[in-house]
C-alpha positions in Angstrom: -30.3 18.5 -0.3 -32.2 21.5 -1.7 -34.6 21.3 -5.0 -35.3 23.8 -7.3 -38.9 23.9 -9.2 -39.7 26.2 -11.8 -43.7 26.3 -12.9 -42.6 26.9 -16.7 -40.1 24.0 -16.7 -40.8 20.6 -16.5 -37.4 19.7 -15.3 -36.8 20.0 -11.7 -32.6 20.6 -10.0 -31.5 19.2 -6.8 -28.0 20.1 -5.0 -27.5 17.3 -2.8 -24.0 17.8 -0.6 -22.3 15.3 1.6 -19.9 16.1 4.6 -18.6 13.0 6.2 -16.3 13.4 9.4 -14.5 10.2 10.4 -12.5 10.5 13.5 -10.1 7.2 14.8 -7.7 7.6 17.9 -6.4 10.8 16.7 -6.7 10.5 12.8 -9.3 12.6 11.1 -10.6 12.7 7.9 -13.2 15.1 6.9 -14.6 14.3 3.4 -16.9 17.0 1.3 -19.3 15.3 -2.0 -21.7 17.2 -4.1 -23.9 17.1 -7.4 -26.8 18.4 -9.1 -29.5 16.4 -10.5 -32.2 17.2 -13.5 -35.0 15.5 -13.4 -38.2 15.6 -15.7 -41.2 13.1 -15.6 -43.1 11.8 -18.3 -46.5 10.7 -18.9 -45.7 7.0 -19.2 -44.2 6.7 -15.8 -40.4 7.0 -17.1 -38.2 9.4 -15.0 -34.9 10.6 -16.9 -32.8 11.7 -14.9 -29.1 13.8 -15.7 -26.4 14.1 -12.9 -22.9 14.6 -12.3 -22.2 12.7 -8.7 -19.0 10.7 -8.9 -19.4 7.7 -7.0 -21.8 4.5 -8.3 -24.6 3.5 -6.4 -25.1 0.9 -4.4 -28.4 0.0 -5.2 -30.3 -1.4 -8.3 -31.8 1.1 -10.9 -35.7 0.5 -12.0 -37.0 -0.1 -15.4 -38.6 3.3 -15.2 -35.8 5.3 -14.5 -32.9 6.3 -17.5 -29.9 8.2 -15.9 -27.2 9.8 -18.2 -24.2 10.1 -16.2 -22.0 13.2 -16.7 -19.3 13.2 -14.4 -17.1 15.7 -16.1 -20.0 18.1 -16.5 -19.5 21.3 -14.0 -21.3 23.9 -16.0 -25.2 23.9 -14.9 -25.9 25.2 -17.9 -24.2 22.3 -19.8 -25.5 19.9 -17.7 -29.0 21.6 -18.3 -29.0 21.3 -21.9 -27.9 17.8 -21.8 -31.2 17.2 -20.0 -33.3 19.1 -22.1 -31.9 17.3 -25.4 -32.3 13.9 -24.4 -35.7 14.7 -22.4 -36.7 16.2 -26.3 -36.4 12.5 -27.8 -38.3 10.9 -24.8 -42.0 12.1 -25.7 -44.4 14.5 -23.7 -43.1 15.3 -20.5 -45.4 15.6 -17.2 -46.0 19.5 -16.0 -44.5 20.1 -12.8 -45.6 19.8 -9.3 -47.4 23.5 -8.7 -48.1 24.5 -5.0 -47.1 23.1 -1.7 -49.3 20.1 -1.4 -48.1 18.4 -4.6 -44.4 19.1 -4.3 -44.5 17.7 -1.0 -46.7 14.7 -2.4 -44.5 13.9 -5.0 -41.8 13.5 -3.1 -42.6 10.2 -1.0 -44.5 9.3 -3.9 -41.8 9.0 -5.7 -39.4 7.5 -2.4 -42.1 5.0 -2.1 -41.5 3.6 -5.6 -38.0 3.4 -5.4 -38.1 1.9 -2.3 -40.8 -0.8 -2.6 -38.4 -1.7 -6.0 -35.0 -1.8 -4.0 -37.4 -4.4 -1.4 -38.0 -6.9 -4.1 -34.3 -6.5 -5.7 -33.0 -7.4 -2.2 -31.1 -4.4 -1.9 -33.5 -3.1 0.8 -35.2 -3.9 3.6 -38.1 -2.5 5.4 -37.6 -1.8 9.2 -40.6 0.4 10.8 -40.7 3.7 9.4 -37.4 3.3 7.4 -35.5 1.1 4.9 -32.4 -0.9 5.9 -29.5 -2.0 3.6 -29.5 -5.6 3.0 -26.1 -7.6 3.2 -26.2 -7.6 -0.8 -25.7 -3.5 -1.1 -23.0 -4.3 1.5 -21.1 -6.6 -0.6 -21.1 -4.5 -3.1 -19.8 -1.0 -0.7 -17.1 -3.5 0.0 -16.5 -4.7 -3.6 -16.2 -0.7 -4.8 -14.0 0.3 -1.6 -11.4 -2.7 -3.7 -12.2 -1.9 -6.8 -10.0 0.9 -8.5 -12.9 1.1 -11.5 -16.0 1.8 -9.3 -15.5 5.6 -9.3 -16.7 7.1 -12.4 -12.9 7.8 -13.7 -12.1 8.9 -17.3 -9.5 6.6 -19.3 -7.2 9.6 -19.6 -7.2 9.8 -16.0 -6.7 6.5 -15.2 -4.2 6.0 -18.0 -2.0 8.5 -16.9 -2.5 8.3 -13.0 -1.3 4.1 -14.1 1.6 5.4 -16.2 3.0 8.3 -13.3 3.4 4.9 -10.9 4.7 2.9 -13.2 7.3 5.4 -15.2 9.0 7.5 -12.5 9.8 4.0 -10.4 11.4 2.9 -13.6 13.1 5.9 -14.7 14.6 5.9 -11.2 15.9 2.1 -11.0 16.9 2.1 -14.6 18.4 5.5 -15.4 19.3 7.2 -11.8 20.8 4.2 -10.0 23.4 2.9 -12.6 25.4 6.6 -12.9 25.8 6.6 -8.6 29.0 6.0 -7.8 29.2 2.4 -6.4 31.1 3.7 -3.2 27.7 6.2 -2.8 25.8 2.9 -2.8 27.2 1.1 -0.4 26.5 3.5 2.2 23.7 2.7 4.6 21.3 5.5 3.4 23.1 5.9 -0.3 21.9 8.5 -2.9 20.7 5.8 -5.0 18.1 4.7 -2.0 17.3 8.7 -1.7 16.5 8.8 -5.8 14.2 5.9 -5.4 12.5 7.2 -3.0 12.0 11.1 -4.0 10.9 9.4 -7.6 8.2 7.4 -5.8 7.5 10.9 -3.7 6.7 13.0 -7.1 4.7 10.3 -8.5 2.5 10.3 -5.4 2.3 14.3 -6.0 1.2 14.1 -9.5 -1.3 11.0 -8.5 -2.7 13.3 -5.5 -2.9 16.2 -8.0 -4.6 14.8 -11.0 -7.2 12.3 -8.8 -9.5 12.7 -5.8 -9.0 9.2 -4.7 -6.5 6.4 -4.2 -5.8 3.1 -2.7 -3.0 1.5 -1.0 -4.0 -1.7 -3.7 -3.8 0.4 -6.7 -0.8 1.6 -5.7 1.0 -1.2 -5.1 -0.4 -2.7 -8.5 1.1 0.1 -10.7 4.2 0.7 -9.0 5.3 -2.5 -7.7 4.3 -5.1 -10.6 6.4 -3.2 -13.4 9.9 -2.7 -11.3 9.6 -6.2 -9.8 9.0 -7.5 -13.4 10.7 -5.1 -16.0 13.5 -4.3 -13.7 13.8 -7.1 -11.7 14.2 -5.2 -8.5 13.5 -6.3 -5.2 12.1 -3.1 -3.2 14.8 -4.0 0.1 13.7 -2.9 3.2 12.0 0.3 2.8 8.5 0.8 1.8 8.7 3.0 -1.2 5.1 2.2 -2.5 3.6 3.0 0.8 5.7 6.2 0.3 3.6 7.1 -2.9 0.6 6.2 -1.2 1.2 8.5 1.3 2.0 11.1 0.0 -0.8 11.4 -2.4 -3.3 11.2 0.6 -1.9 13.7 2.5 -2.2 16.0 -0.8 -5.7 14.7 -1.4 -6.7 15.6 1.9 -5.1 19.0 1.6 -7.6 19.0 -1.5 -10.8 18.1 0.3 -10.1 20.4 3.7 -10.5 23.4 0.9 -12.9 21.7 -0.2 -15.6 21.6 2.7 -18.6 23.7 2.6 -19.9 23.2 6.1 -16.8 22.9 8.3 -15.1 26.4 9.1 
């Protein structure tokens, strides 16, 4: 994490950027997260603060602290001005911290708050020197880690990323299969199994390309509700939904190794 003051700006900028490296047996995944946070102070104890991080957090927000998320904001400057317009309706806002001693006052000053609040929520717990998550910010890593809405997504991306796993299934059980010649799908491996599965293939291309995260749930919930119910089609022995899923990680991992800022 690295903050930026300015003496003739009340608002101050932090970079924060995550690397996670998770190794098991012989799988690695290697994961790369970053954002940049405005923040300005005011004279009545309210902090508004305007960032662009992805994922939710876990914890509860206090009554003196107003975040406008803006996900879809990469331009600093954009994200800037979107601070300094909201921070213009919120009254006189505090000078910032001048000189070593009161940045690094501020600071825990400031940690202390939030922590103390997370204590009484229940989110937090104090444990020496440090805070501990409580099983209640647990439940809820758990709940998001299920829950296809906890990223910060935009409709249009979840609309079409729903429609790709839906539509190309279809278009291949509906359209592609019926024009095979019924010897061709009789074979063991026929070119009507071989359709299926290069249409569930391309869909996880175009879900791996347009998003920066799936599940295997999610999958299975767009692809194999509507051909099980429009089409009436049983999926047979081979797992084409785990073949979308698949095949979209393996692209969003692609993604994220050129990604990393920290890993050679």
């Amino acid at each position: 994490m690295r903050r930026y003051l300015k003496p003739t700006d009340p608002a101050s900028c932090a970079l924060t950027i995550v690397e996670v490296k998770v190794k098991i047996g012989d799988t690695e995944s290697v994961k790369t997260s970053s954002h940049v946070t405005f923040r300005t102070r005011f004279s009545d104890e309210t902090v508004l603060t305007t960032r662009n991080m992805s994922l939710k957090s876990l914890l509860d927000r206090p009554p003196y602290s107003i975040i406008q998320e803006c996900r879809r904001v990469a331009s600093l400057a954009e994200l800037k001005r979107r601070h300094d317009a909201r921070a213009a309706q919120m009254g006189p806002a505090l000078p910032p911290a001048s000189g070593p001693n009161a940045i690094f006052d501020e600071q825990p000053r400031e940690h202390r708050r939030f922590a103390e609040f997370q204590v009484k929520r229940g989110t937090s717990l104090p444990d020496g020197e440090a805070y501990e998550a409580t099983d209640k910010a647990r439940l809820r890593g758990i709940w998001n880690h299920y829950n296809p809405f906890a990223r910060r997504m935009s409709w249009t991306e979840t609309i079409l990323y729903a429609l790709v796993g839906s539509v190309l299934p279809l278009f291949a059980i509906l359209k592609i299969v019926p024009i095979v010649p019924q010897p061709l799908q009789d074979l063991q491996v026929s070119l009507a199994w071989i359709a299926i599965a290069l249409c569930y293939a391309l869909a996880g291309v175009i879900i791996g390309t347009i998003s920066d995260r799936v599940s295997f749930h999610w999958i299975m919930l767009i692809s194999y509700v509507p051909a099980h119910f429009v089409a009436g089609w049983s999926f047979g022995w081979f797992p084409y939904s785990t073949l979308m899923f698949v095949t979209s990680v393996r692209l969003i991992r692609v993604k994220r190794r050129r990604a990393l800022i920290f890993e050679s």
